[in-house]
N, C-alpha and C positions, 0 to 999 in steps of 0.2 A: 419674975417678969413684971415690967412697969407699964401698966396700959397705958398710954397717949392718947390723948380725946382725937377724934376725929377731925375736928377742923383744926387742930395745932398740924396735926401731919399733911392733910392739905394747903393748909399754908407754908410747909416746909417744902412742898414738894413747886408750891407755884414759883417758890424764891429759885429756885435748882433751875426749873426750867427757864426765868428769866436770864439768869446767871449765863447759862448754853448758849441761848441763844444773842445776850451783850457780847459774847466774846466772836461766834461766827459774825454778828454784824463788820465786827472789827477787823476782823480778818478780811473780810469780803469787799471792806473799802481800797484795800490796794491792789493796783492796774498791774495784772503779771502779762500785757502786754504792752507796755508802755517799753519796756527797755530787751534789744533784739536778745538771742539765745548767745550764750556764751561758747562759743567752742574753745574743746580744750585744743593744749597744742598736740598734734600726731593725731588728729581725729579728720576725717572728710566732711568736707562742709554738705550743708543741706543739698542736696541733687535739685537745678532749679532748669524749667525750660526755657531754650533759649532759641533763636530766630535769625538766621544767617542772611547775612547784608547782601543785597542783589552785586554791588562793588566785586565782592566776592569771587574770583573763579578759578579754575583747577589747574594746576602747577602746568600739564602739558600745554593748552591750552594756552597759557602764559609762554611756552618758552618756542612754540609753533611762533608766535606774532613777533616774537624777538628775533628769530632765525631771519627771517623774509623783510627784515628792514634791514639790512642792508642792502640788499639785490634791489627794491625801490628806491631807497638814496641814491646807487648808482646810478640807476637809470635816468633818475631826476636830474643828475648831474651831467652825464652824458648824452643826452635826447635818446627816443626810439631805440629801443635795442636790438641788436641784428644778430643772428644766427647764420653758423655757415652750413650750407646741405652737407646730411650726413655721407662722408663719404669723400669729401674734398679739403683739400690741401689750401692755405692759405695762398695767393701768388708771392714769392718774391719781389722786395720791392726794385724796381729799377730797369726789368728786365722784361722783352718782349719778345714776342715767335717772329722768328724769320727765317725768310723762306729757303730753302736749300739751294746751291750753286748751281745754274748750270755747267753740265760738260759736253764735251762733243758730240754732234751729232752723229749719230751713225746709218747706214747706208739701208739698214733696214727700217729707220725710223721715218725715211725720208719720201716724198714723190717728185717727178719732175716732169716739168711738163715746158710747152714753147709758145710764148703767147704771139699774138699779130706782130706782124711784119708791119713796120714803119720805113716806107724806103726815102729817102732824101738825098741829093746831089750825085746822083750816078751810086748809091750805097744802099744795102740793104739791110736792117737792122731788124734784129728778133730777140726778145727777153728770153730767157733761161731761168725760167723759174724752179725753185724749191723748195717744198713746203714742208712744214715737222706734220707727221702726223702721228707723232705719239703721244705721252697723257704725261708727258715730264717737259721741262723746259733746258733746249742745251744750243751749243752756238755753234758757227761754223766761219773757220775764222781763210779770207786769202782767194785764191782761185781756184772753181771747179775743173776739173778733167771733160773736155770733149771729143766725139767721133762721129761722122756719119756713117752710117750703115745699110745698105744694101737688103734686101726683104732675104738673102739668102746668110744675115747677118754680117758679111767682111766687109771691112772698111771701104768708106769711099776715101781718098784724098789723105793729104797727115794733116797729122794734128793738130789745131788752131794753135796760133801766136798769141804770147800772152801782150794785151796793150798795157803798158808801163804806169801803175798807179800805189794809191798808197792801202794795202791791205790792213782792215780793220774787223776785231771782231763784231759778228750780228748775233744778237743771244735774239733767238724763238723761240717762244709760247708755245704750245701745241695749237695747232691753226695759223702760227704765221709760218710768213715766206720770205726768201731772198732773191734777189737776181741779181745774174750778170747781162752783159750785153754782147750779142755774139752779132759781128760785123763781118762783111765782104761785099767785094765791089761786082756791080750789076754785071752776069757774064753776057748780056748782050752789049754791052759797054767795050767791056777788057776784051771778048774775043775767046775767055779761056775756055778749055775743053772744060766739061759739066757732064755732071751726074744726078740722077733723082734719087736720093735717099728713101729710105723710107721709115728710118726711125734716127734719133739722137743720140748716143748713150754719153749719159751723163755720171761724172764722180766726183763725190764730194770732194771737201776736201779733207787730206789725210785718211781718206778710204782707199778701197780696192775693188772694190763690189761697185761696178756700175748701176745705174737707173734707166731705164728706156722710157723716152718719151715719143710720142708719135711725130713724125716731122713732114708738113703740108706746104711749107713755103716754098715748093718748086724747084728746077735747078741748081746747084751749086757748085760753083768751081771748084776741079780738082785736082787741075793743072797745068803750065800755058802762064802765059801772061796776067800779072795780077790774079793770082788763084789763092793770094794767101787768106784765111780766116784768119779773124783777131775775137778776142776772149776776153772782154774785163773784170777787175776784182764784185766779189758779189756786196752787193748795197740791201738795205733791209727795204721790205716791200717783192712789188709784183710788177714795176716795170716804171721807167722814167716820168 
């Protein structure tokens, strides 16, 4: 065994340690972050957080704003949008309500009655009025049927003469009225034999069913000289 002095193996030991520590200096000069991590290929990159842009928004939400432009372009395009109430039918374009035809009056829808006496030239004239009073609207076309009658109901006198004119339909409303003009000559004039009626009976025309109307004008010829009644077609209204 070869002793070593002491200060030869300490100076061997100070070179050693200089030697370590030249080479970590040297090492410890190069920047192992200067250049980023290399991934290999098929590996997952570093997990980094990330911060979602307000722009950003969710698929439904996107396709709700997409649905609903069109229904405001239409709109835009055609003003104000209108709905029709639930439950109703478009109208028909062209086409309008009207009203149902009248048809003949009939004898129960009717009233009759005898308005004031208008006398003139030795002549006595009285309206024969007839009035709808039902809730429909129908006509009555030509000349009414007359009679004087007696409080024990039988006839006075025949029948009136029809005076020669030109018949025309009257369509009545409910509430209106027509007349004729029922004529004969004053019987203190003509002389003729007279009776006091005490009612009218009135019929339409194309009925069978008379009407009574109360009859106050007094006397009337029943026969004798100049006793004929005349009857004209009925006019619309309630008397000349």
């Amino acid at each position: 065994m070869v002793n070593t002095p002491r200060p030869a193996r300490q100076g061997a030991l100070l070179l050693g340690t200089a030697a370590v520590l030249g080479l970590l200096t040297a090492c410890g000069g190069t920047d192992v972050h200067s250049n980023p991590p290399v991934t290999a290929p098929g590996t997952a990159a570093p997990a980094r957080e990330t911060t979602k842009s307000p722009a950003s928004a969710p698929a439904a939400s996107g396709s709700g704003t997409a649905a609903s432009a069109p229904s405001n372009a239409a709109a835009s395009r055609g003003g104000a949008a209108t709905t029709a109430p639930p439950g109703t039918a478009p109208a028909a374009p062209g086409t309008a309500a009207t009203p149902a035809v009248g048809k003949r009056c009939h004898t129960g829808e009717l009233r009759a009655s005898v308005g004031r006496g208008d006398p003139g030239a030795g002549q006595e004239n009285f309206p024969v009025v007839i009035t709808n009073t039902s809730a429909r609207t129908c006509t009555l076309h030509g000349y009414p049927g007359a009679a004087f009658v007696g409080a024990s109901g039988t006839q006075l006198g025949p029948d009136p003469h029809r005076t020669p004119g030109s018949p025309a339909t009257v369509t009545l409303k409910p509430g209106q009225s027509a007349w004729a003009g029922l004529t004969f000559s004053n019987p203190g004039i003509s002389e003729a034999k007279t009776a006091t009626p005490a009612a009218l009976l009135v019929t339409p025309p194309d009925e069978h069913d008379p009407l009574k109307a109360a009859w106050t004008g007094g006397p009337v010829p029943v026969s004798g000289n100049s006793s004929s009644v005349r009857l004209t077609v009925l006019s619309p209204g309630t008397g000349p």
